[in-house]
C-alpha positions, 0 to 999 in steps of 0.5 A, spaced: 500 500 500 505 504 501 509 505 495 510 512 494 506 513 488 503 520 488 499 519 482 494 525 484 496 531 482 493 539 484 492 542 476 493 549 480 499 549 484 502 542 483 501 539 488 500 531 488 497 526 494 497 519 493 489 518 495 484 522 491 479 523 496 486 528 498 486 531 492 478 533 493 480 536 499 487 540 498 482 543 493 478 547 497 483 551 499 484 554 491 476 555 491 475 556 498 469 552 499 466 550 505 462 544 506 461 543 513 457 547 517 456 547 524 449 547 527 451 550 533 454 557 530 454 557 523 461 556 522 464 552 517 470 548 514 473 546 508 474 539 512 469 534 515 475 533 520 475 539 523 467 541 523 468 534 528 474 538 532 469 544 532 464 541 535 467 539 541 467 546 543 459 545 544 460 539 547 466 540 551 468 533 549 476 531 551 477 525 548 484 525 547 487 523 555 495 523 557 497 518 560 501 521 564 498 526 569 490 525 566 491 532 562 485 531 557 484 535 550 479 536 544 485 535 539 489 529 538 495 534 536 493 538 543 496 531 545 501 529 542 504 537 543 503 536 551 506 530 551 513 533 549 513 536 555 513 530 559 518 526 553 522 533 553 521 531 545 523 538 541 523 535 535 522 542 531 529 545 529 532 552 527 537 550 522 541 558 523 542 557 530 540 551 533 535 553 536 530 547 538 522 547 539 517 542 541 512 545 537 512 548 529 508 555 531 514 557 535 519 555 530 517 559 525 515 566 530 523 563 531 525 565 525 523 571 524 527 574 529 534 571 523 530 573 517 527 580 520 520 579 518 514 582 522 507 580 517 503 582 524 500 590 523 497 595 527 492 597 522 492 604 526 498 606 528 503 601 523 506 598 529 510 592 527 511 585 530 514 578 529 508 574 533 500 574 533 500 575 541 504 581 540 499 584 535 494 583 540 497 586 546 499 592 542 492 593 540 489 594 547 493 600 548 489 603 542 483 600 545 483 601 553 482 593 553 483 590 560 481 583 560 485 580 565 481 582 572 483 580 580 477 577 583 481 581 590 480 589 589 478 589 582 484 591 578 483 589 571 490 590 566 492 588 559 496 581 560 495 576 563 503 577 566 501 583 570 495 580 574 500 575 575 505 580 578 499 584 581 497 579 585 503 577 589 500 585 592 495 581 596 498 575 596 504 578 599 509 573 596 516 575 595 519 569 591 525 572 588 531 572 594 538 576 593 543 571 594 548 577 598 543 581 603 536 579 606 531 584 600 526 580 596 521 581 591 515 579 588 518 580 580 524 577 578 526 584 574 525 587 581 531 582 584 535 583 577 534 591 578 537 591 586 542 586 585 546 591 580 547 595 587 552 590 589 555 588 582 555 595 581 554 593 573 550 600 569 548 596 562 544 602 560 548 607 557 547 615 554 550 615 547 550 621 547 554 624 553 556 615 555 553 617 562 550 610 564 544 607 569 542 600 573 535 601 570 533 602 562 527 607 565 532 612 569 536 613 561 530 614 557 528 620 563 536 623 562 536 622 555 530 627 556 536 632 558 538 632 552 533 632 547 528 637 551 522 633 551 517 634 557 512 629 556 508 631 561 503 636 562 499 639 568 492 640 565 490 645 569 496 650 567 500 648 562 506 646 566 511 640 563 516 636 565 520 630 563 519 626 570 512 623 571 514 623 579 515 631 578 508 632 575 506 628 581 509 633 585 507 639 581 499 637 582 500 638 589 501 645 588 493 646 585 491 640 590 494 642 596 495 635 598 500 634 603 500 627 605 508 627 607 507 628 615 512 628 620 509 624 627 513 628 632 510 635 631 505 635 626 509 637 620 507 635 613 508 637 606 506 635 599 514 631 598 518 626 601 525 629 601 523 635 605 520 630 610 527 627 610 530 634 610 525 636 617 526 629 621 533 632 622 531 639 625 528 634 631 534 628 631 540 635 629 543 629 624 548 633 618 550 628 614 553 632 609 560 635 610 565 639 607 571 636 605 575 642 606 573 645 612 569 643 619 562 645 616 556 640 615 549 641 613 542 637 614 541 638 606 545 637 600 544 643 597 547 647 603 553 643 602 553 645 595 552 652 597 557 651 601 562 649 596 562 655 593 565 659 599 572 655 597 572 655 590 569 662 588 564 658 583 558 664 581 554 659 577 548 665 577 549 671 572 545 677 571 544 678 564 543 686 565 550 687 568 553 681 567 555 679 575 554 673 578 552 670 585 553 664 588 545 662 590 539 664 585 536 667 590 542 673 590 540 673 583 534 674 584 534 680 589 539 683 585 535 683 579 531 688 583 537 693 584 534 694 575 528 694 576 527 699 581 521 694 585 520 693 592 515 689 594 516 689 602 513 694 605 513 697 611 505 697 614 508 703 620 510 709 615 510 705 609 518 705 606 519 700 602 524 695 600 527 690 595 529 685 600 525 682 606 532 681 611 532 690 610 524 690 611 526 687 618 531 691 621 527 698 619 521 696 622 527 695 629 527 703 627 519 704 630 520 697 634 526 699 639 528 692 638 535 691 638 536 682 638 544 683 637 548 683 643 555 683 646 557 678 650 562 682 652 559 689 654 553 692 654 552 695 646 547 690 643 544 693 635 539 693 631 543 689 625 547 683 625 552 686 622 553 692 625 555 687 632 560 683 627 563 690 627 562 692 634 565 685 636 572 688 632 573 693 638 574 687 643 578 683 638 582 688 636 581 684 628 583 689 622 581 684 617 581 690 611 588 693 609 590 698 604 595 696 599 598 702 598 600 704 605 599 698 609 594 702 613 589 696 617 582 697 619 576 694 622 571 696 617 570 698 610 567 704 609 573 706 614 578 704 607 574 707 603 576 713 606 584 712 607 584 711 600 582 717 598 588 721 602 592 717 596 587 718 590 586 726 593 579 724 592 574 729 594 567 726 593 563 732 598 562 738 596 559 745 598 554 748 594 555 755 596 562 755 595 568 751 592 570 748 598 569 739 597 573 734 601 574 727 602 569 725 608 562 727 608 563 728 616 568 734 614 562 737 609 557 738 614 562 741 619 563 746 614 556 748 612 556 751 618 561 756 617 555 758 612 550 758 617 554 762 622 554 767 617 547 767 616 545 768 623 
């Protein structure tokens, strides 16, 4: 009976069978006929094989037992497919590489991966895949589609995966454990991600700049720096940023959500880091230190602050004039010596002035209050910098000399006027006479030879 003889041959593509009955069948697919139909649901085939198959559907019928653990299919070639993960059978090799499969689908999505191809398309946004699955998934990101439902909370998601992954939250199931430290997880991409913290290993890269990270998402954000991009957007103002965390925050500003708290004095406010920086106002701790001299700070970027006292750093210009300032908020205040505005006013007489620290000594003029004192003497002042000066008297401390002469004093403005016995300076003058001198003490001396005169 098996001779090898194919004497039946297919007229449109060649094809030959060695029975006609398969010839009558392979036909079908050249015409598309169909002659089997279900009574059930009105599909139909071009086989009476598969209607049979199909019917099973209806039925639930499972003819097909394994003998090994009882698993039960509709489909003899289901059967065959799940006995190989018994067997370890893989008898479907890639021919390229290697590669060795138990089932021919999974081969030929293999091969794509060498030859490139990806016929699944995404009719809407011309996404290309390699795999039918892929395509699928892909397209509840256009649709919104979320099958997969926890039976706990409600949640539902897009792939089977993230329910997986979302259940071990209720579950409390951490199966992935370091081998180093006692950290745990609930996803393996957790424990890869953590244990890059003992390996010290960044495999993502910025091609640009070659700066490099333990996780892809922190490069696409810093990549952000590059290009400019600030995917996104406050819906109430109009504010974008390049982080979604920094949105987040941003939101807090028009919400007015402060859901960071501090336990010992009732603290709160709408970031983290701040909570962390408060906390050590009530432990004292400072963290940050100064490599160069005695100085440390609870923050960061007073530390930075700092820095710039010993490298001269001024990274803040003025673009009007051009001086710089080692902290925007200088910046900011002197910006204000250009634009003439003084928003802090006084509420007794109504002088105003561009900085907050100057509103507050003046209002020590109406007030009396004199907070700076002496710790050696009696004298106390109404400014910080005038007791600064005043502590010189006691310390004898000259810190301001002349380069001419080598004359030292304790304060400025009195170098200011030693130098003009060099230049032959003579800022002051008399608006009766031709008489001007080099200290406005000598001027209002002088006026009153005038006055004197007049009476």
């Amino acid at each position: 009976m098996h001779t090898g003889v194919k004497p039946h041959s297919c007229e449109v593509c060649g094809y030959s069978f060695p029975e006609k009955y398969h010839l009558v069948t392979h036909m079908r697919t050249h015409t598309e006929e169909k002659p089997y139909s279900c009574e059930v649901s009105g599909y139909s085939f071009s086989q009476k094989q598969h209607l049979l198959t199909h019917m099973r559907t209806h039925t639930r019928e499972k003819p097909y037992s394994c003998g090994v653990c009882g698993y039960s299919c509709a489909e003899k070639s289901s059967l065959v497919k799940h006995i190989r993960t018994h067997t370890g059978e893989k008898p479907h090799s890639c021919k390229v590489c290697g590669y060795s499969c138990s089932e021919k689908s999974n081969l030929v999505e293999h091969m794509r991966t060498h030859t490139g191809e990806k016929p699944h398309s995404c009719e809407v946004c011309g996404y290309a895949c390699s795999q039918k699955s892929h395509l699928v998934k892909h397209m509840r990101t256009h649709t919104g589609e979320k099958p997969y439902i926890c039976e706990v909370c409600g949640s539902s998601f897009s792939e089977t995966s993230a329910l997986v992954r979302h259940m071990k939250t209720h579950t409390g199931e951490k199966p992935y454990s370091c081998e180093v430290c006692e950290y745990s997880s609930s996803q393996n991409s957790d424990l890869m991600r953590h244990m890059r913290k003992h390996t010290g290993k960044k495999p993502y890269s910025c091609e640009m700049c070659g700066f490099s990270y333990s996780r892809k998402s922190s490069l696409v954000t810093h990549r952000r720096k590059h290009t400019g991009e600030k995917p996104h957007s406050c819906e109430v103002c109009g504010f974008s940023c390049s982080r979604k965390s920094s949105l987040v925050t941003h939101m807090r500003t028009h919400t007015g959500e402060k859901p960071h708290y501090c336990e010992e004095c009732g603290y709160s406010c709408s970031e983290k880091s701040h909570l962390v920086s408060h906390l050590r106002t009530h432990t004292g701790e400072k963290p940050y230190s100064c490599e160069v001299c005695v100085y440390s700070s609870s923050e960061k970027s007073h530390l930075v602050k700092h820095m710039r006292t010993h490298t001269g750093e001024k990274p803040h210009i003025c673009e009007v004039c051009g001086s710089s300032f080692s902290e925007t908020s200088t910046l900011a205040r002197h910006m204000r010596t250009h634009t003439g505005e003084k928003p802090y006013s006084c509420e007794v007489c109504g002088y105003s002035s561009s900085q907050k620290s100057d509103l507050m000594t003046h209002v020590r003029t109406h007030t009396g209050e004199k907070p700076y004192s002496c710790e050696v003497c009696e004298y106390s002042s109404s400014r910080k910098s005038n007791l600064m000066i005043h502590m010189r008297s006691h310390t004898g401390e000259k810190p301001y000399s002349c380069e001419v002469c080598g004359f030292s004093c304790s304060t400025k403005s009195k170098l200011v006027r030693h130098m003009r016995t060099h230049t032959g300076e003579k800022p002051y003058s008399c608006e009766v006479c031709a008489y001007s001198c080099s200290q406005k003490s000598h001027l209002v001396k002088h006026m009153r030879t005038h006055t004197q005169l007049l009476y």
